[in-house]
BALOBA-1460 file (C-alpha; in Angstrom, 3 decimals):
// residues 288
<rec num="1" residu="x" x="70.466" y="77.310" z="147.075"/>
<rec num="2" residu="x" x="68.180" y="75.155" z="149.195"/>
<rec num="3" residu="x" x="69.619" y="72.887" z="151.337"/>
<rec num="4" residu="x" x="68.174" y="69.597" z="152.969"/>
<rec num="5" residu="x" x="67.675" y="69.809" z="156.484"/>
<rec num="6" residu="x" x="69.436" y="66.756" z="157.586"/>
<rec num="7" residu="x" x="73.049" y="67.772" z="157.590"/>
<rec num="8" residu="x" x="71.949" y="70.815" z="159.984"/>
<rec num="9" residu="x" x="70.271" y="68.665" z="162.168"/>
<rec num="10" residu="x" x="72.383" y="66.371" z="162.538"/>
<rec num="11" residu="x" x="75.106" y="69.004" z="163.595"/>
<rec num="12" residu="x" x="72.358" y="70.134" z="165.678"/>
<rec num="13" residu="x" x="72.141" y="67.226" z="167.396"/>
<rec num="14" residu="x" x="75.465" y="66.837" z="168.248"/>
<rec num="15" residu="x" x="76.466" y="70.418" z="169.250"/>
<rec num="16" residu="x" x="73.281" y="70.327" z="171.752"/>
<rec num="17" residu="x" x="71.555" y="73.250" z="170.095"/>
<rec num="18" residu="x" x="68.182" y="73.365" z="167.669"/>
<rec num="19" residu="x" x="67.550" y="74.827" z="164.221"/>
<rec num="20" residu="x" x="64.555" y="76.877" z="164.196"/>
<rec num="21" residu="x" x="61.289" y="76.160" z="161.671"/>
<rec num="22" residu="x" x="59.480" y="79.431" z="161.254"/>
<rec num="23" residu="x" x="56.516" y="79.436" z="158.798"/>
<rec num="24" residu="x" x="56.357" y="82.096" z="156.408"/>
<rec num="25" residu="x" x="52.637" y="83.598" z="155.544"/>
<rec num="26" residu="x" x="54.094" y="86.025" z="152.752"/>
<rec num="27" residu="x" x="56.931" y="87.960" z="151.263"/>
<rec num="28" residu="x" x="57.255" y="90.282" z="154.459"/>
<rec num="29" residu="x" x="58.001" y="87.072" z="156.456"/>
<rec num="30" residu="x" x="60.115" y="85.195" z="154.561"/>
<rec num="31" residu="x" x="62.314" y="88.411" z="153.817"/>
<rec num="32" residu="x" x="62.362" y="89.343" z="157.826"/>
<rec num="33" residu="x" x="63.506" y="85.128" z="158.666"/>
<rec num="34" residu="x" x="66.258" y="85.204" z="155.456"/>
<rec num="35" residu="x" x="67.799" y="88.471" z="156.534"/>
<rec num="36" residu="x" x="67.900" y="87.527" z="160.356"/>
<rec num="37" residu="x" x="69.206" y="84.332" z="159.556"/>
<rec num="38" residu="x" x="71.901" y="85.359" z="157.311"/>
<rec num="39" residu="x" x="72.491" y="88.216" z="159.990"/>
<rec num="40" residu="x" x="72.915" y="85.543" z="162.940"/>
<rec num="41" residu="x" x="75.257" y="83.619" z="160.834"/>
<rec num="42" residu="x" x="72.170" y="80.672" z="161.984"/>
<rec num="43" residu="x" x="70.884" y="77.485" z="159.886"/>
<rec num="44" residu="x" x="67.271" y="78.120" z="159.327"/>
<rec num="45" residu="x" x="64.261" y="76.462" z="158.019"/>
<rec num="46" residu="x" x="61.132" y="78.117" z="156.353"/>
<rec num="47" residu="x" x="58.064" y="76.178" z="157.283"/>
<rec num="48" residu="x" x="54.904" y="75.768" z="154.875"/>
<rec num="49" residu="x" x="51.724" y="75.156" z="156.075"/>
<rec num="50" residu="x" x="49.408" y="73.664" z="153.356"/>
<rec num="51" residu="x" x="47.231" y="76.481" z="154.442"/>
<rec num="52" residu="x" x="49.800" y="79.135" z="153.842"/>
<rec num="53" residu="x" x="50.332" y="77.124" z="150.573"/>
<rec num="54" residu="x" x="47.243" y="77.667" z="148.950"/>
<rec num="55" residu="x" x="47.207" y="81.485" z="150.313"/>
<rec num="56" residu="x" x="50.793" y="81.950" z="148.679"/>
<rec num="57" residu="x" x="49.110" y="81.124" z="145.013"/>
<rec num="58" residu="x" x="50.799" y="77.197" z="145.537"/>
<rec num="59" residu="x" x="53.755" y="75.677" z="145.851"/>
<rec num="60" residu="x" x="55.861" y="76.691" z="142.838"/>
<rec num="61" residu="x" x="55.372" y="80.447" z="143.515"/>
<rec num="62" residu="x" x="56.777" y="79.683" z="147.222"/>
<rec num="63" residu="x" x="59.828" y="77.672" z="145.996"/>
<rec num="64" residu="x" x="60.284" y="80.602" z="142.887"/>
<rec num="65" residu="x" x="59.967" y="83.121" z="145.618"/>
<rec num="66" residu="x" x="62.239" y="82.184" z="148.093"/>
<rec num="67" residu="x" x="65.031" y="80.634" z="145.483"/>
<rec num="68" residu="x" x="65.268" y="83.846" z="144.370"/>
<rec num="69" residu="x" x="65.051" y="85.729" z="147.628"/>
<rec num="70" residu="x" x="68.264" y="83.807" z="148.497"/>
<rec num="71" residu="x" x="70.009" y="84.894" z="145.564"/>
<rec num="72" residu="x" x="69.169" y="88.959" z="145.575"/>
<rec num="73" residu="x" x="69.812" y="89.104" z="149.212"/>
<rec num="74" residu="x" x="73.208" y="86.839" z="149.063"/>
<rec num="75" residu="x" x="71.799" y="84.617" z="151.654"/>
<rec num="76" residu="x" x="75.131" y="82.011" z="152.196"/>
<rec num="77" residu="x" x="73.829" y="80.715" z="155.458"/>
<rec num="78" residu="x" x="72.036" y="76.863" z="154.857"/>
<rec num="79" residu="x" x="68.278" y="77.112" z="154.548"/>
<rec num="80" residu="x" x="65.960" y="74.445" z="154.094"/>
<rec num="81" residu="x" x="62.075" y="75.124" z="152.411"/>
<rec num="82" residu="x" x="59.870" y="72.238" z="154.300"/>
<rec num="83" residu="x" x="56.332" y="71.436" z="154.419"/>
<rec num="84" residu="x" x="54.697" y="71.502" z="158.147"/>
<rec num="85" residu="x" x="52.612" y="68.736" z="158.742"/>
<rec num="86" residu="x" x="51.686" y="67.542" z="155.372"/>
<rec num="87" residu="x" x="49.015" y="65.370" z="154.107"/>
<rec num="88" residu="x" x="50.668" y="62.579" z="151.789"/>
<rec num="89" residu="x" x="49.202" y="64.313" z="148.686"/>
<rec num="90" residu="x" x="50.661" y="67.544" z="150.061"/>
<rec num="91" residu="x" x="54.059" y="66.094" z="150.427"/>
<rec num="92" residu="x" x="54.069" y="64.817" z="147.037"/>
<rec num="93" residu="x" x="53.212" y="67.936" z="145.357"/>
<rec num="94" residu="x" x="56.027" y="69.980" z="147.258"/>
<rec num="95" residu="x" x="58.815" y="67.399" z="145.583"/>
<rec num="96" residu="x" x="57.582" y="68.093" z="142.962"/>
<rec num="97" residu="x" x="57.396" y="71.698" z="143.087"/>
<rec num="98" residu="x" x="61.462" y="71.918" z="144.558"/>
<rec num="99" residu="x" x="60.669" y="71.990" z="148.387"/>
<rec num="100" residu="x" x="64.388" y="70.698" z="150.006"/>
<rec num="101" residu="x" x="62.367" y="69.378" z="152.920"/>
<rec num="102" residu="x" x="59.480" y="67.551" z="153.938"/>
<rec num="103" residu="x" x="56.819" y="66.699" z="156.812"/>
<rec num="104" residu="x" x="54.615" y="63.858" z="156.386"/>
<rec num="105" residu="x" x="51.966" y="63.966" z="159.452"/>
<rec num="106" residu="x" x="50.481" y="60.637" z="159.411"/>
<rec num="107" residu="x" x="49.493" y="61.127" z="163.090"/>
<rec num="108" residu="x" x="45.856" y="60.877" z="162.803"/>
<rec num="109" residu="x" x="45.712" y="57.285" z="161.033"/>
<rec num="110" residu="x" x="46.190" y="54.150" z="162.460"/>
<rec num="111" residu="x" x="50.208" y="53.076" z="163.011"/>
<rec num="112" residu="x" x="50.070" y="50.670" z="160.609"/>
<rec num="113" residu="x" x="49.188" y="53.120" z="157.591"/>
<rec num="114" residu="x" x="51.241" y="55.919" z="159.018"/>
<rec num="115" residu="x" x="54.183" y="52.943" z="159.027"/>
<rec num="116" residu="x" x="52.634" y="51.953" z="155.350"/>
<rec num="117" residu="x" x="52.578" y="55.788" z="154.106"/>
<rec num="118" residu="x" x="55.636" y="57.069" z="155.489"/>
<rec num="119" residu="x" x="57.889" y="54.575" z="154.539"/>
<rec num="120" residu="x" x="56.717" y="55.207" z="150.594"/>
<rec num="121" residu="x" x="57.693" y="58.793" z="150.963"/>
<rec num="122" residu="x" x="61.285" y="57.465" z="152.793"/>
<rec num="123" residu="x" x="62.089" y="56.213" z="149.429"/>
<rec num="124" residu="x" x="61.204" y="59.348" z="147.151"/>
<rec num="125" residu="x" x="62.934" y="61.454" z="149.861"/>
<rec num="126" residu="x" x="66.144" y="59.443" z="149.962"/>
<rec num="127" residu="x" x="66.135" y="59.205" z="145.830"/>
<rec num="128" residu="x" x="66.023" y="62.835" z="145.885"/>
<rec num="129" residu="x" x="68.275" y="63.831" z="148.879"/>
<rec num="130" residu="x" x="65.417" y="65.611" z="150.640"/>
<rec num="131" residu="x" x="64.730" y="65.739" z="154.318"/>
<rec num="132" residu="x" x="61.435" y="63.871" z="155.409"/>
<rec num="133" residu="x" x="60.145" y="64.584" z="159.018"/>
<rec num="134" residu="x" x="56.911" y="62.090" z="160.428"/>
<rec num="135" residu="x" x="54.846" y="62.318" z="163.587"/>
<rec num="136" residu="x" x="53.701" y="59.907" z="166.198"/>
<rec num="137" residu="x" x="51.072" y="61.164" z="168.684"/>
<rec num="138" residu="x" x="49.150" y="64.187" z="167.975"/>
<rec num="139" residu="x" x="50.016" y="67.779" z="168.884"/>
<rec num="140" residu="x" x="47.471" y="69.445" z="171.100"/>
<rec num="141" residu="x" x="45.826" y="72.358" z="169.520"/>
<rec num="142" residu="x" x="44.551" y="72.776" z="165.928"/>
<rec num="143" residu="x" x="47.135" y="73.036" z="162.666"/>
<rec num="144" residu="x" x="45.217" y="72.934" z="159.472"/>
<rec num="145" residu="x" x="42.581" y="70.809" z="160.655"/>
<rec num="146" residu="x" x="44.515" y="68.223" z="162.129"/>
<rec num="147" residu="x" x="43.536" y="68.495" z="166.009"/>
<rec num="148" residu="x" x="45.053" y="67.246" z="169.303"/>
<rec num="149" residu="x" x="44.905" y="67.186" z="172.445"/>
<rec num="150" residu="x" x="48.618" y="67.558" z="173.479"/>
<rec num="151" residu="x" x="49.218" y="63.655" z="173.880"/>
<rec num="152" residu="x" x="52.146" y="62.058" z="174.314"/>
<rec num="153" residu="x" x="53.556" y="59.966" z="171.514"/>
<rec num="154" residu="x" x="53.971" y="56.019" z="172.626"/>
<rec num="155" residu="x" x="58.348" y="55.325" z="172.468"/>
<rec num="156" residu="x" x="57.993" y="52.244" z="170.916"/>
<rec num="157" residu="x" x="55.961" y="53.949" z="168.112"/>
<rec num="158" residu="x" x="58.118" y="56.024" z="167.723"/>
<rec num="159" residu="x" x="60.940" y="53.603" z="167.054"/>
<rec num="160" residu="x" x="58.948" y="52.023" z="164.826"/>
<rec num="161" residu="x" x="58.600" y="54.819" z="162.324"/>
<rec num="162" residu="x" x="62.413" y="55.958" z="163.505"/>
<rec num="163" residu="x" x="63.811" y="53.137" z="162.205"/>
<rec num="164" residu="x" x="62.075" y="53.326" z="159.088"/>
<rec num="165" residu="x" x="64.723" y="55.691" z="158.043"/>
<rec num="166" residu="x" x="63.305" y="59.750" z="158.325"/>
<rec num="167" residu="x" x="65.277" y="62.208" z="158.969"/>
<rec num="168" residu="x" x="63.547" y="63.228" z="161.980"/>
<rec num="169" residu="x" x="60.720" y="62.921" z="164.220"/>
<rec num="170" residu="x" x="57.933" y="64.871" z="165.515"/>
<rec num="171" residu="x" x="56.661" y="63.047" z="168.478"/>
<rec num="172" residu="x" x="53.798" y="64.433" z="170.797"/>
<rec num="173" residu="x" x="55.357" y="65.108" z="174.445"/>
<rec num="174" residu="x" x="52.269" y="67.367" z="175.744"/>
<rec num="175" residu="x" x="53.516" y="70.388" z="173.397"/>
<rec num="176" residu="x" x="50.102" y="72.281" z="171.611"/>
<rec num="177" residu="x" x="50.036" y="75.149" z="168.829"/>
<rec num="178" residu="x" x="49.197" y="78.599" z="169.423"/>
<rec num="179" residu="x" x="48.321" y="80.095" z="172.585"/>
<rec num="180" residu="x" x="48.702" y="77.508" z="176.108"/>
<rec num="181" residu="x" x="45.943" y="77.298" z="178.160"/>
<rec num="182" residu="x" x="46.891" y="78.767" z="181.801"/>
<rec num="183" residu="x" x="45.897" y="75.000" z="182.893"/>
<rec num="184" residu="x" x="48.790" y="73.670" z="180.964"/>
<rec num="185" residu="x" x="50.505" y="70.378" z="182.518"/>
<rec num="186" residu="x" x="53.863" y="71.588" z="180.653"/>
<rec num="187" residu="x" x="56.231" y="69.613" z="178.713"/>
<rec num="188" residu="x" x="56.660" y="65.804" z="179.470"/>
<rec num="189" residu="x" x="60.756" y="65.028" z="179.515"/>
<rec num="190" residu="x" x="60.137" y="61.783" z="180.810"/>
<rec num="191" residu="x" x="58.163" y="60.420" z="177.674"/>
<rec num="192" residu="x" x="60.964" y="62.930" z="175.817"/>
<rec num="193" residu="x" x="63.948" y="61.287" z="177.604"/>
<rec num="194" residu="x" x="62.056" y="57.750" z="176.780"/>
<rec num="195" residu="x" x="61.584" y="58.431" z="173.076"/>
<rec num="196" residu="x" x="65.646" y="59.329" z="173.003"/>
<rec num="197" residu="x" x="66.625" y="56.237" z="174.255"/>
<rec num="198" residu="x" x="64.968" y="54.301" z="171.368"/>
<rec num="199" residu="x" x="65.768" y="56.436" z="168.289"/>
<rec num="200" residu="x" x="69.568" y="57.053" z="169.418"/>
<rec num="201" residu="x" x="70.903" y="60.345" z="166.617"/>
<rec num="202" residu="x" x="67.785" y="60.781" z="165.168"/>
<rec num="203" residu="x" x="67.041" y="64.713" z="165.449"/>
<rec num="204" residu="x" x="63.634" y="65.231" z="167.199"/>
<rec num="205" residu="x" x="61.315" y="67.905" z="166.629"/>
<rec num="206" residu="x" x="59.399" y="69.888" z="169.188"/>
<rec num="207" residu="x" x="56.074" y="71.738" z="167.616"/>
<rec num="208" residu="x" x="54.162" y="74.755" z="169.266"/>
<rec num="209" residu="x" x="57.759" y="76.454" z="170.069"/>
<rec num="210" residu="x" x="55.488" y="79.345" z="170.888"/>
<rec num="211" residu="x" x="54.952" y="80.171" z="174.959"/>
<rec num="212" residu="x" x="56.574" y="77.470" z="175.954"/>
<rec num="213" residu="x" x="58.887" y="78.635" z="178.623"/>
<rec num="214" residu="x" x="63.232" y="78.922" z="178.061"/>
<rec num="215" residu="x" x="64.112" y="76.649" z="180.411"/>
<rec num="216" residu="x" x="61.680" y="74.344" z="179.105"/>
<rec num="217" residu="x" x="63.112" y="74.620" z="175.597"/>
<rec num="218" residu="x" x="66.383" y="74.308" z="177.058"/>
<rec num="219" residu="x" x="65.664" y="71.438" z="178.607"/>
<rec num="220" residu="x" x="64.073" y="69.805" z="175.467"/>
<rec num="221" residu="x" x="67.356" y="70.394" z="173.280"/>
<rec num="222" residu="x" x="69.339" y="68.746" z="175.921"/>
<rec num="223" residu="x" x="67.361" y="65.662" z="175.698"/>
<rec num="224" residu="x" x="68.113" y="65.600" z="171.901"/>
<rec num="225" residu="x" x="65.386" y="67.977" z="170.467"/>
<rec num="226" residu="x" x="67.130" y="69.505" z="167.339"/>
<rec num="227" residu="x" x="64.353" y="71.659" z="165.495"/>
<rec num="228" residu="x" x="61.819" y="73.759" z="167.617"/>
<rec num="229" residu="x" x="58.349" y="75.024" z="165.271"/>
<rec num="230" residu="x" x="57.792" y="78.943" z="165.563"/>
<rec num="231" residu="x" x="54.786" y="80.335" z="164.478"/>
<rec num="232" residu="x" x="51.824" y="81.990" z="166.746"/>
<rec num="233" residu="x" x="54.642" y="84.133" z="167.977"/>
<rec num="234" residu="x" x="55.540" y="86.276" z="164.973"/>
<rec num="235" residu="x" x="52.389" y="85.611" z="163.689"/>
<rec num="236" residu="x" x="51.390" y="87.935" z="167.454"/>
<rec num="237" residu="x" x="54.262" y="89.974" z="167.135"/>
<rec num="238" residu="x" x="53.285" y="91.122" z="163.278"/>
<rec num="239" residu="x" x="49.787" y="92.001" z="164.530"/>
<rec num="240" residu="x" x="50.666" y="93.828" z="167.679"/>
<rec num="241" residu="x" x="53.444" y="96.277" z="165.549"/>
<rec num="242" residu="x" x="50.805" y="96.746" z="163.004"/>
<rec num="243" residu="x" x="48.269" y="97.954" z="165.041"/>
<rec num="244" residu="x" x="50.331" y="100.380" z="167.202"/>
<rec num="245" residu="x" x="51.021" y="101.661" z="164.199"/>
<rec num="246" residu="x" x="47.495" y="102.295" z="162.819"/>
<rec num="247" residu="x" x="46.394" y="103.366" z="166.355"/>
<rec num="248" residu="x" x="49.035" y="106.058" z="166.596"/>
<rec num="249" residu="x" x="48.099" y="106.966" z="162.983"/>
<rec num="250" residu="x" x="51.016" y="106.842" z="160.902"/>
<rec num="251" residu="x" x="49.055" y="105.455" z="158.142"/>
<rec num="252" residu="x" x="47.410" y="108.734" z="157.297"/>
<rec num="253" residu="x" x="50.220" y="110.981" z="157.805"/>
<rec num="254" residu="x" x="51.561" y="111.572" z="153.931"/>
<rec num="255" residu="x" x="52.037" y="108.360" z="152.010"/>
<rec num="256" residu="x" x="51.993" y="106.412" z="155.475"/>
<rec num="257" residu="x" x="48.766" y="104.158" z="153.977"/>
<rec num="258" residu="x" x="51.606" y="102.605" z="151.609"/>
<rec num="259" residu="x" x="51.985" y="98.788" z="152.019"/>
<rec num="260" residu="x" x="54.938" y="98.954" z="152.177"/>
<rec num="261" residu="x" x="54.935" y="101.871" z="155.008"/>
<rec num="262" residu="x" x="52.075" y="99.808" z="156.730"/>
<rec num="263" residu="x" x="53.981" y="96.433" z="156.764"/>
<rec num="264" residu="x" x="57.717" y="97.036" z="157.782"/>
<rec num="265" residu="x" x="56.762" y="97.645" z="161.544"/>
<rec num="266" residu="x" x="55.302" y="93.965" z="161.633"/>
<rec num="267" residu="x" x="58.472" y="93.152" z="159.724"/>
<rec num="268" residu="x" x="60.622" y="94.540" z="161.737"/>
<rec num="269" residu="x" x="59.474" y="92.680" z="164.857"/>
<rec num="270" residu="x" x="59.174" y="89.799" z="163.410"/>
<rec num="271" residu="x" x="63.332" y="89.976" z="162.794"/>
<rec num="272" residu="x" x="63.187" y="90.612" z="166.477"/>
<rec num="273" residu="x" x="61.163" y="87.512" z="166.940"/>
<rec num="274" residu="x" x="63.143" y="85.109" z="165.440"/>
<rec num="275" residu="x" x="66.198" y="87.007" z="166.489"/>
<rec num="276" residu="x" x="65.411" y="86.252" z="169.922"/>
<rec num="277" residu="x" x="64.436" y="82.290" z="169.291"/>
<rec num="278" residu="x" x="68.061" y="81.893" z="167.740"/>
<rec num="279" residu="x" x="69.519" y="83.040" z="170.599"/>
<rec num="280" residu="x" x="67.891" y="80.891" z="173.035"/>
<rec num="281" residu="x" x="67.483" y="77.987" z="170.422"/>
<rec num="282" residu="x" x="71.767" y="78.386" z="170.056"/>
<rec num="283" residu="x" x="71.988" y="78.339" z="166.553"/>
<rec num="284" residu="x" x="73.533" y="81.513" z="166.148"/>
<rec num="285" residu="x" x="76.963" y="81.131" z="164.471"/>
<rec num="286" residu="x" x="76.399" y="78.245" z="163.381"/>
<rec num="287" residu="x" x="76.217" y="78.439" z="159.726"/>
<rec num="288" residu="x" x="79.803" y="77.616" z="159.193"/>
């Protein structure tokens, strides 16, 4: 069954560990994250780009996909199925499609309307006991369309949408998706350590998990991050097993050119992918 994501975050929060989001492109990912997950004995969450949406044949077939991946592969560990960085016509169609969790990204508009549009999705959420996560201050890097250059979010902003009553917050700290630049400043724990002080509990959520070094990460849960974005890195660790194995030509050795031949060495390291990001996020065993 899915779960929202507050209760794990919350738990999150306290214990000083994070739950990992890792976005699922397909069956072969959202198989490899389940069975890892339920392996680990870890919380997880399966994030949904509105990009991988439309490529997955829409929203339904995602939530009638994974509801019943949890049930053939007696998944009993909680996961939550949440929308990464949706537009507010995005968010609205996965409630109504069965998502258990929710990003708004109102980012890119003015504070005011992200204020205006988040708080109308607070009440939905709330009605519905599903998880709703907003963003103040753009992520560097490009997600969807949405672009940024790895700014950091303004704390009293961040209160501001905070106290509207999310479940948690994505707030810019000079994180970026996919690959950073060798000229990257790194993460910045002081606007981190000021945007904790004015939301209290409230789980915060770092995007572009991807390359950003441990002790960084480790760093970030201590000052209250609670859910840490994967992406780029199984999405490179898929690619990289997949063409070793067409280079070393196992797909023309007998019935090697069968998808599902082709695909399990990309599936296999991405279980090895997330493996590794539960172990250093520290959400492993902590399912009970």
């Amino acid at each position: 069954m899915l779960v929202s994501a507050k209760e794990m975050l919350t738990k999150a929060k306290a214990g000083k560990y994070a739950v990992g989001q890792f976005n699922i492109n397909n069956l072969e990912w959202t198989k490899s994250i389940l069975l890892t997950a339920e392996e680990l004995q870890s919380p997880v969450i399966l994030g949904v780009s509105e990009g991988a949406g439309k490529y997955m044949c829409g929203y339904k077939t995602i939530v009638g996909m994974v509801k019943g991946m949890l049930e053939e592969l007696n998944i009993t560990v909680p996961v939550a199925l949440h929308l990464d960085h949706g537009s507010f016509e995005g968010a609205k169609a996965c409630i109504n499609a069965g998502f258990s969790s929710i990003m708004f990204d109102g980012s890119h508009y003015p504070i005011e309307e992200n204020i205006e549009k988040t708080t109308q999705l607070v009440h939905a959420c709330d009605i519905l006991g599903i998880s709703l996560e907003a963003e103040v201050g753009s992520i560097g890097g490009e997600e969807d369309g949405v672009i940024g250059a790895g700014e950091c979010a303004d704390p009293d902003e961040c209160k501001a949408i905070a106290d509207l009553g999310v479940t948690m917050l994505a707030a810019g700290i000079g994180n970026i998706h996919g690959k950073y630049p060798e000229n990257w400043a790194g993460l910045s724990f002081e606007t981190l350590d000021a945007i904790q002080a004015k939301t209290g509990d409230m789980p915060l959520v770092l995007h572009g998990g991807t390359g950003i070094p441990a002790d960084m990460i480790k760093k970030a849960i201590s000052l209250g991050v609670a859910k840490i974005n994967v992406n780029t890195e199984c999405q490179l660790a898929f690619q990289e097993a997949t063409r070793k194995y067409i280079e070393e030509g196992k797909d023309l050795e007998g019935k090697g050119f069968d998808p599902r031949k082709l695909l399990a060495p990309g599936a296999e390291a991405i279980k090895a992918t997330v493996k590794e990001k539960m172990e250093l996020f520290g959400s492993v065993g902590k399912a009970k």
